[in-house]
C-alpha positions as CSV (number, residue, x, y, z in Angstrom):
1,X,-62.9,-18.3,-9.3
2,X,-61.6,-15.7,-10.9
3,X,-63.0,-14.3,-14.5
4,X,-60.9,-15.2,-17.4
5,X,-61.8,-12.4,-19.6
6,X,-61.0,-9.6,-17.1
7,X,-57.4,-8.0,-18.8
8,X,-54.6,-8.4,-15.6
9,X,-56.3,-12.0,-14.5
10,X,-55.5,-13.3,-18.3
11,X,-53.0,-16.0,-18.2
12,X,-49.4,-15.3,-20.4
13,X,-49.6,-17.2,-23.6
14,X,-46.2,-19.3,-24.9
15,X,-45.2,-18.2,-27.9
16,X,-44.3,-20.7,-30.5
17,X,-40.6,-19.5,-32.4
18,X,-43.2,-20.3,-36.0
19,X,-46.0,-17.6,-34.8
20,X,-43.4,-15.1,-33.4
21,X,-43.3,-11.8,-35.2
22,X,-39.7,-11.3,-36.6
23,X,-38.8,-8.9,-39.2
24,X,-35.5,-10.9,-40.7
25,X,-35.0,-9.8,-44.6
26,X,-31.8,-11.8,-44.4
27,X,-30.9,-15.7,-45.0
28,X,-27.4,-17.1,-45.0
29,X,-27.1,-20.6,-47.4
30,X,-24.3,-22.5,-46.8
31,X,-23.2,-25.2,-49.9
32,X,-22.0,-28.5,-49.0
33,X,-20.0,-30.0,-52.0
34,X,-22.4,-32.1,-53.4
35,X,-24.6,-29.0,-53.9
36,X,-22.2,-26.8,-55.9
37,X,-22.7,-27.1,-59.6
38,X,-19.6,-28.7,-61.3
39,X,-19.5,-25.8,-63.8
40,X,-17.2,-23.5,-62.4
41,X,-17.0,-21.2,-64.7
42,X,-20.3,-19.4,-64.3
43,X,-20.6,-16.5,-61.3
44,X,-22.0,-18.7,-58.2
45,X,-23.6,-15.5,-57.1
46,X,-25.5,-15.2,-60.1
47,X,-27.1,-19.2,-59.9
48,X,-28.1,-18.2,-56.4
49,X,-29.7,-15.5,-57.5
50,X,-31.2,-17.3,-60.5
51,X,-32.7,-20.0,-57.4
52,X,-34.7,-17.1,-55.4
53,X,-35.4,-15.0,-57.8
54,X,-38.7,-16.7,-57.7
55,X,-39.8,-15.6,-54.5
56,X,-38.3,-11.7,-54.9
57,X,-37.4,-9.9,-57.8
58,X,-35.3,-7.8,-56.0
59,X,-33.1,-10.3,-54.4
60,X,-29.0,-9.7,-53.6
61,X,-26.8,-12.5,-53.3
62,X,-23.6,-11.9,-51.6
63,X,-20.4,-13.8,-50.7
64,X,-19.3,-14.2,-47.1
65,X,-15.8,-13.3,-46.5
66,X,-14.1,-15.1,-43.9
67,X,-16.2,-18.8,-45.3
68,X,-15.9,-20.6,-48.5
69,X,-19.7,-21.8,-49.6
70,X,-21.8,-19.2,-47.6
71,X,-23.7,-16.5,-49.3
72,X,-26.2,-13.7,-47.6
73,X,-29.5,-13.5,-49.6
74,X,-31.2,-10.5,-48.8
75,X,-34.6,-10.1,-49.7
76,X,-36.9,-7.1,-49.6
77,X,-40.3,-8.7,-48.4
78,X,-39.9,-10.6,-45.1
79,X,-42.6,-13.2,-46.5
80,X,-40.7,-13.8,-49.5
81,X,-37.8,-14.7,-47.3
82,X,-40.0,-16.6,-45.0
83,X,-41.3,-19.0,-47.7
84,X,-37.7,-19.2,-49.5
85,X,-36.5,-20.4,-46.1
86,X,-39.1,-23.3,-45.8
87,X,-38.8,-24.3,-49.8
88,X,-34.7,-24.9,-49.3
89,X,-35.0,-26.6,-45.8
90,X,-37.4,-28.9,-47.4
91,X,-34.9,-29.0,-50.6
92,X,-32.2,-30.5,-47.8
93,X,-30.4,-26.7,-48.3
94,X,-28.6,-25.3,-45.0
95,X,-30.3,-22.2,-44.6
96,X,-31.3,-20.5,-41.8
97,X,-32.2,-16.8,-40.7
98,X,-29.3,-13.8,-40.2
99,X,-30.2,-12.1,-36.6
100,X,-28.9,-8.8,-36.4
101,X,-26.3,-9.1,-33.4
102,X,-27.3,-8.4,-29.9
103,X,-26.6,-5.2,-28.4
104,X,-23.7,-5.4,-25.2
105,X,-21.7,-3.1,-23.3
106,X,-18.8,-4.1,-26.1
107,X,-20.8,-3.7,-29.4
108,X,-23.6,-0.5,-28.6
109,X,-26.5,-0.1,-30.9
110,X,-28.3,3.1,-31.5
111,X,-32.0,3.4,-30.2
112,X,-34.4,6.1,-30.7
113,X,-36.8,7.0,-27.9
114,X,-40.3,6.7,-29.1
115,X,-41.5,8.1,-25.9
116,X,-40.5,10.3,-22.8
117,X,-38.5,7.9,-20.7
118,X,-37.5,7.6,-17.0
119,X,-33.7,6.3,-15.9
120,X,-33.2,4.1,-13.1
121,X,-30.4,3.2,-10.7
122,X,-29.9,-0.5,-11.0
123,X,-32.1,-3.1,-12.6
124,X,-34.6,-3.2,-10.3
125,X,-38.1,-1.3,-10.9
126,X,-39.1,-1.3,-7.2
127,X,-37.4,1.6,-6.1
128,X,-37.6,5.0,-6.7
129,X,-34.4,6.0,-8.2
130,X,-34.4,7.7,-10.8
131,X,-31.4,9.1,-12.2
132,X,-32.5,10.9,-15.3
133,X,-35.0,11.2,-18.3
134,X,-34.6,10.7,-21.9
135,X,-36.9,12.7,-24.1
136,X,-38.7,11.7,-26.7
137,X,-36.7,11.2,-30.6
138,X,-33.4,10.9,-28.7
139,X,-31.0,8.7,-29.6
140,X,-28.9,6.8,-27.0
């Protein structure tokens, strides 16, 4: 039997979405009528803002463009945004996390090359070819 404290025998452990290591600042709250205060007159930025201002001092509330009732809160602690999150779910809020988009070959996004790295032909890592390198601070 193999021993389960030598490094490359260790098993892979599942990560649960709750323990995983995210670094999302951003929330977006959507209202459902019975949730919007009836006094209309007062900024409904600024009584959003008034709600989380609890968990960050520093909090921005902003209006969503194309949708009527959805607001961005940005926070600048990702713990303050963490807990905010859990205290309006439990509230009966709909509020959930912003994720940055996803990069693709129609919407590129900008990485910087923390180390000296090798380009291959293809997906595969098996072979051997390599097609170029890109140094290290690059941006591609």
């Amino acid at each position: 039997m193999p021993d389960p404290l030598v490094p490359h025998m260790r098993r892979k452990h599942l990560t649960n979405n709750k323990n995983r290591s995210v670094n999302l600042k951003k929330l977006i709250l959507t209202l459902e009528p019975g949730q919007i205060p009836e006094n209309e007159d007062e900024d409904m930025t600024n009584k959003i803002k008034s709600w989380f201002i609890i968990f960050d001092d520093e909090v921005t509330v902003k209006p969503m463009e194309e949708n009527v009732n959805v607001y961005t809160i940005i926070f600048q602690d990702v713990d303050a945004a963490n807990e905010a999150l859990e205290k309006f779910k439990d509230k009966g809020f709909n509020i959930r996390f912003k994720y940055p988009p996803r990069p693709s070959p129609s919407l590129h996004i900008k990485y910087k090359a923390l180390a000296d790295l090798q380009i291959r032909k293809g997906k595969s890592l098996k072979g051997y070819l390599f097609t170029g390198v890109v140094k290290r601070g690059e941006l591609v």
